[in-house]
N, C-alpha and C positions, 0 to 999 in steps of 0.2 A: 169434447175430449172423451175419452175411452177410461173407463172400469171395469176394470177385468174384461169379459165376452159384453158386456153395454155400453152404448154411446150416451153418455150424457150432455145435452144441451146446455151452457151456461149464460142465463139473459145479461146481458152485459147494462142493462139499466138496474140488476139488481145490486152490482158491483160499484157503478159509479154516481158520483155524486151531482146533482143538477144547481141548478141557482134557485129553486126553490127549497131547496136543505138550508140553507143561511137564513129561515126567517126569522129565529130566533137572535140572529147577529143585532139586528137592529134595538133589540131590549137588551141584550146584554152590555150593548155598547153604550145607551142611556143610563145604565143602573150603573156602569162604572163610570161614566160623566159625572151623576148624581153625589157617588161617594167619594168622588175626589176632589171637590165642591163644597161638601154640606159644611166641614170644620169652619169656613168662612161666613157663617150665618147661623142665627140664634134659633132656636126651638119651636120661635112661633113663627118665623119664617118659612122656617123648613113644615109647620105644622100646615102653615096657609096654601104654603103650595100643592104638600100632598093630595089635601081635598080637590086644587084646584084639576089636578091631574086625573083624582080619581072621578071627579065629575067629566073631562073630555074622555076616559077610559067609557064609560056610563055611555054616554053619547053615541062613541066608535062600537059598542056592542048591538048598541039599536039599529043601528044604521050598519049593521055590518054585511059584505060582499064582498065576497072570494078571500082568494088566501092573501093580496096587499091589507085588506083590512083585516085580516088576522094579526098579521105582523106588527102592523100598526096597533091593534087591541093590548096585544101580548106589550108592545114598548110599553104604553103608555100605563098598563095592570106593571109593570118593571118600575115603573119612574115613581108611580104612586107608593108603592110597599118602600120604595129605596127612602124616599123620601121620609115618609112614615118613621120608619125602623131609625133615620138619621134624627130624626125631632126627638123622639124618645131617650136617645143617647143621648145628646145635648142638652136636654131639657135634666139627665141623670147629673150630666159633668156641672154643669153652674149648682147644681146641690147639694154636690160630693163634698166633706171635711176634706179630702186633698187640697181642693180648689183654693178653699179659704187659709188653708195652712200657707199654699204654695205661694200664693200673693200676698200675704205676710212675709213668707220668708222665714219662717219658724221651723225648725228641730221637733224632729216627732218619731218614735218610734211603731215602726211596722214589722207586719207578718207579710210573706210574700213568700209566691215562686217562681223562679225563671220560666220561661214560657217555651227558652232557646239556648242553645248550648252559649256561652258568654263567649264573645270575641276580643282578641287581645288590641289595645289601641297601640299603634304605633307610634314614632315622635314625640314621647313622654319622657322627661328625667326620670320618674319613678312608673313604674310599670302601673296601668290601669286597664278594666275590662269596661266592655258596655253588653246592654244584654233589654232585652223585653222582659217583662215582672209584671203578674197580678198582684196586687197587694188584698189581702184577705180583713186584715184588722189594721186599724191606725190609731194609737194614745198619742193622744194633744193634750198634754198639761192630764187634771184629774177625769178626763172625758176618754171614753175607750166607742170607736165606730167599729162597728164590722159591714163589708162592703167587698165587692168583685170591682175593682178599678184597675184597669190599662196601666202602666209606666213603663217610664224609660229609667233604665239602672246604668249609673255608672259607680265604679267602685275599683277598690285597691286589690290588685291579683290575687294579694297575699288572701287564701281560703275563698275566693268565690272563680277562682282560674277553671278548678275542678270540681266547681257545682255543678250538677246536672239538674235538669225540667224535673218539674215538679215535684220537688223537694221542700216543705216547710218552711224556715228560718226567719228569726228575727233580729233586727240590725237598730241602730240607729243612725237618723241621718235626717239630711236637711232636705228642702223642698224646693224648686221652685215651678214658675208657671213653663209649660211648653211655647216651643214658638208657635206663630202665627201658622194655622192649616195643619200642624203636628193632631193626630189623633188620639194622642194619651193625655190623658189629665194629668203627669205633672211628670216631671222628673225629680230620680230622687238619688240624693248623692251622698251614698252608706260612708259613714265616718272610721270602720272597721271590720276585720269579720265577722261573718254572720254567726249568730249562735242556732245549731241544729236543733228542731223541736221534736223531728222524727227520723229516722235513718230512710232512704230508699227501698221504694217497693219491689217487691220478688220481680218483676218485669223488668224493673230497671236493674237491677244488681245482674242478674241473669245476661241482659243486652250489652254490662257494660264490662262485666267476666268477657263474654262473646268480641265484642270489640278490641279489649287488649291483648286476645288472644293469637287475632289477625297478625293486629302489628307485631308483636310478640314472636313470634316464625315469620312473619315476611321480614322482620330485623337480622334473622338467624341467619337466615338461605338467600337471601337477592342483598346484591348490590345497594347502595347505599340509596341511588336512588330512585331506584324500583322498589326498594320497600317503603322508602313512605311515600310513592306513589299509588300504589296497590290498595291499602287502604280508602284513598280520597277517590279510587274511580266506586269500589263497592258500595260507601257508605257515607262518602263525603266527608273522612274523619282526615284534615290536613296537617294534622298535628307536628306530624313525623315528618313531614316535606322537603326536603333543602332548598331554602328560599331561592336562589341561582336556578333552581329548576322552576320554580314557583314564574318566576319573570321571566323564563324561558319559555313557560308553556301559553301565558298572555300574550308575548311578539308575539306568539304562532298562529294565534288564536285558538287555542285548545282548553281554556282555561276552564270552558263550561264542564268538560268532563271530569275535575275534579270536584263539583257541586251536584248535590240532590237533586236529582231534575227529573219529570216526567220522561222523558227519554229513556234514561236508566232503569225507572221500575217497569216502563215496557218492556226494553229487553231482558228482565228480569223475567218477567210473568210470560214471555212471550215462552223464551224457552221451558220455563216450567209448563205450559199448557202443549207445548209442541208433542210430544208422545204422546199423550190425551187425544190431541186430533189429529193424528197420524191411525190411532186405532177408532176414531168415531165415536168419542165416550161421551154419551148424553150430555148436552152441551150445560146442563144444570147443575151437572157433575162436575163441566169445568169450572161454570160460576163460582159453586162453592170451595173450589180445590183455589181460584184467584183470591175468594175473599181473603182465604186464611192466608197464604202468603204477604200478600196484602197488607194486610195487620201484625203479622210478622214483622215484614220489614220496617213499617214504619215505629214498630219496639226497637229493633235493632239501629237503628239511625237515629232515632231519639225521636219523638212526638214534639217537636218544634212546630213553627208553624209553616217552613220552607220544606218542611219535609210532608205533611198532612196536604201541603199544595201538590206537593210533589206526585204523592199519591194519588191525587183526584183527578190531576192530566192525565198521568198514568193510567188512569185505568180508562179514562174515557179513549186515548191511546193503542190501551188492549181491545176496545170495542171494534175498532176499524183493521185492527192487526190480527187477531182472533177469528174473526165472523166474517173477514174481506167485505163488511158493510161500512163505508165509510158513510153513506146514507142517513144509517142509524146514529155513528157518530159526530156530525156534527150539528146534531140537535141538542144534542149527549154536552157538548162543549160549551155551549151556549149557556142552559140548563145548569152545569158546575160554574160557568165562571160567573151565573146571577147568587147559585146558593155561595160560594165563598165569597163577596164581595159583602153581601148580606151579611154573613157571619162573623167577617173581618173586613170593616170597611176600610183599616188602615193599606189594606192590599193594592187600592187604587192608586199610591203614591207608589208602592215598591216597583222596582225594576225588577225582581227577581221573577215579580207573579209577569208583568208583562213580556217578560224574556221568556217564559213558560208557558203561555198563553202562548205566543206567537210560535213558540215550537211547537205544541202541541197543535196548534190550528197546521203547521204545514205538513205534519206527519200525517194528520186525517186527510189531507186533500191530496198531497204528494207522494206518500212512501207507498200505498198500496200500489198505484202503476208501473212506479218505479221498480217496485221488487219483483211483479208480474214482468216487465220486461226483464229484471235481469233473469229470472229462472226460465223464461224464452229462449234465454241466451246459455243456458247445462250451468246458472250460478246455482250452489247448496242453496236450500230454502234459506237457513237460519242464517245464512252470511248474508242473502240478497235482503231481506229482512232488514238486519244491523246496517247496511251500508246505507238503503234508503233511508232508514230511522237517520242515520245519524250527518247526512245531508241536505236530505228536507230541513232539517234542525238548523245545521247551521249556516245555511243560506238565509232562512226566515230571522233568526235571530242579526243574523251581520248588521241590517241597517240601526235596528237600537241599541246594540253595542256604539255604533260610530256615534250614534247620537249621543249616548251617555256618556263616552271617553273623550272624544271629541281626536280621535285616532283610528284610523284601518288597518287590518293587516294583509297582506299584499299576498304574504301567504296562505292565507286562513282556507283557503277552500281548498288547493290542493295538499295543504297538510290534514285537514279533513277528511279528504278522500284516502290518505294514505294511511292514515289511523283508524279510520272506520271499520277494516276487517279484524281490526285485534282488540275493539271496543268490548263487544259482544264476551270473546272467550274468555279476556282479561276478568271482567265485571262478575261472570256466570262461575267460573273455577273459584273467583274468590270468596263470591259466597259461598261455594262448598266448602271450601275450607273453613270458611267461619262456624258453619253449622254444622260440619265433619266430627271438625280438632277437639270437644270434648268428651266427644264417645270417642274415636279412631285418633289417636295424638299424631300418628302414624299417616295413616291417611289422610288426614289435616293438612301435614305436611307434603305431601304426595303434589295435594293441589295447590297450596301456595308455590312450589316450586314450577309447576306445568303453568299457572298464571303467570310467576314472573318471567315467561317466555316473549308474549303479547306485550308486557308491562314493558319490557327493555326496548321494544320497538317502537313503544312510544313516545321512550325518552328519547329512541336516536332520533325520533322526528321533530320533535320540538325540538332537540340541539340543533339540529341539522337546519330547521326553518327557523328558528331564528338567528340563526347564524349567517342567514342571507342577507346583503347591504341591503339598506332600505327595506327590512321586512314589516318594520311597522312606519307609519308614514300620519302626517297631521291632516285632520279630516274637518268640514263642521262643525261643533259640536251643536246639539240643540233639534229641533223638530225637522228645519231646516236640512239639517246634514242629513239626519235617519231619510226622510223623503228624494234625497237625491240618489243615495246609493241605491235604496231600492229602486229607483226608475234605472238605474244602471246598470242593474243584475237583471230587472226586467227585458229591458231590451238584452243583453248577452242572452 
């Protein structure tokens, strides 16, 4: 290609990815085998094995030759740590007062804090939330623990509807044990509201001014259902939604762009870094310009743990989208999805990490070609960008949705392709205006109104595709299903 009076040469192995970029697939794919396994087996089980592994790790490094026994090394150094890290947790849980309380069946007051914004349950006479919760301290009778334990919170709307992460409080309530392969030590079901032991930190007060601010003007200015959709594409806050759209955007299959997903905070950071390398600004200058965005948004979305995931694809995401090295990033991927599995082994049961996982693996291997052909073809960078991103996404994710719903939608790919150009503007304007409207009330509103442009056309599309006969259709459900659609799409 040509700059300015110079011809630059561009090595086309530096851009693409080989099959020796995947060696860390095979560890990452054992460390999540590991931990989604261990809750099935006691502490010295999981202790016996680890050695047993770290002794064939030991072996494979003496003996080691080329880069298959790397791969190999690196699993089996995966399998060993995963293992390790699961004995220690298990070996914590059978000693934890939770435990003992839990299989009693005893009343005990705790300290705790949500970990994730609480979700409302449906099919209730009386209104209830569920939610993740550390619990900090636990009084059992005259006995007070203090301890970092896992739970699963259910409770009464009333006062814990609108608790936010990491918030103090203490409740009382009862105990019991988790099911069979559940990673929490116990679930615990609060008898009333919580009593506040500290108010929310400047970060969070700050994020959560920031977020009803959104809703707040897109209430004002868009249509009924463009404003509470505008929110859930920025920040995955669905609050405001009109359920009849909510079910409309599922037939469509679009449902993913109202949740947190590494997708989004690429096209977040992607347009934030795009001026940056449109003038060539030391690329360590971009780093730290993504870091802080970065950490921004995951204040502003709240520090859940669907959102800290969200981030971590994210940015491995940015790696490939950023640098045009997808090389880089899919070692990068490998690499995040051993450190989070590590850190949160409950992650290996979620479908939200493997629905984010599987997107973000297709955006490293797919989007960059794809967007180099479309801007072959006179596409704007930033749309061919947003289109690939959010194609590769949802072709990679289709087959585990069908597995997990055990439903297709008929429409999902060409309402994808049709929503893909207003993903980007929608997402990008909204955050301006989130982070505008407190200095510029004015300009705040400028861009939630230029958003609900995009926002509207995404609702005419989900009315529109789901409104199609037969838009959504009964599929497998199960490993079985997921494995056939993808040979389906494969061959298409």
């Amino acid at each position: 290609m040509r700059v300015g009076h110079r011809t630059v040469l561009v090595n086309e192995a530096d851009v693409r990815w080989t099959w020796v970029d995947l060696r860390l697939a095979p560890a990452a794919t054992a460390v999540w085998a590991v931990c989604a396994a261990a809750p099935w087996f006691t502490a010295t089980d999981l202790a016996l094995g680890a050695g047993g592994a770290a002794g064939l790790a030991a072996v494979a490094a003496w003996a080691r030759v080329g880069r298959t026994s790397a791969a190999t090394l690196a699993m089996l150094a995966g399998v060993a740590v995963a293992l390790a890290t699961a004995a220690v947790r298990e070996s914590a849980r059978e000693a934890s007062p939770l435990t003992s309380a839990a299989e009693a069946g005893r009343g005990v007051e705790v300290v705790l804090e949500l970990s994730d914004h609480p979700h409302v349950l449906s099919g209730s006479a009386a209104q209830r939330v569920v939610a993740d919760a550390t619990v900090a301290v636990v009084t059992d009778g005259p006995v007070t623990h203090r301890l970092v334990a896992d739970v699963l919170l259910f409770a009464p709307a009333d006062g814990w509807r609108d608790l936010g992460p990491g918030v103090p409080v203490r409740v009382r309530a009862g105990l019991s044990p988790p099911r069979a392969g559940d990673d929490v030590i116990a679930v615990v079901s609060a008898r009333g509201p919580p009593t506040l032991l500290s108010g929310p930190g400047l970060p969070h007060r700050v994020a959560t001014g920031l977020r009803e601010g959104l809703a707040s003007s897109a209430g004002r200015l868009l249509p009924a259902g463009a404003a509470g959709l505008l929110p859930g594409l920025v920040i995955g806050d669905t609050r405001a939604m009109d359920p009849v759209l909510d079910v409309e955007f599922e037939r469509a299959g679009l449902s993913h762009l109202t949740a947190v997903s590494g997708a989004n905070v690429a096209i977040i950071l992607t347009a934030v870094l795009w001026p940056l390398r449109r003038r060539a600004v030391d690329r360590r200058v971009q780093a730290a310009v993504a870091v802080v965005v970065l950490i921004g948004f995951v204040v502003l979305a709240g520090p859940g743990p669907s959102v800290v995931r969200a981030a971590a694809m994210g940015a491995v995401t940015l790696l490939a989208l950023a640098t045009g090295r997808p090389r880089a990033a899919l070692p990068a991927l490998g690499a995040a999805v051993c450190a989070l599995l590590l850190l949160d082994p409950g992650l290996a049961r979620d479908a939200g990490f493997a629905l984010s996982v599987a997107a973000t693996a297709a955006i490293v291997l797919l989007a960059p070609s794809w967007s180099r052909s479309l801007r072959v073809r006179g596409c704007w960078p930033v749309l061919a960008d947003a289109v690939a991103v959010s194609t590769a996404a949802g072709l990679a994710t289709a087959p585990l949705v069908a597995g997990l719903t055990g439903t297709i939608s008929l429409v999902s790919l060409p309402a994808n392709l049709l929503a893909a150009p207003a993903v980007a503007p929608a997402t990008i304007l909204g955050l301006a205006a989130t982070v505008v409207a407190p200095l510029a009330p004015l300009a705040g509103d400028a861009f939630v109104w230029c958003a609900g442009w995009p926002t509207r056309w995404l609702v005419l599309v989900a009315e529109g595709s789901a409104a199609v006969p037969d838009a959504a259709t009964g599929w497998p459900a199960g490993a079985g299903g997921a494995v056939l659609l993808a040979m389906v799409l494969l061959s298409v």
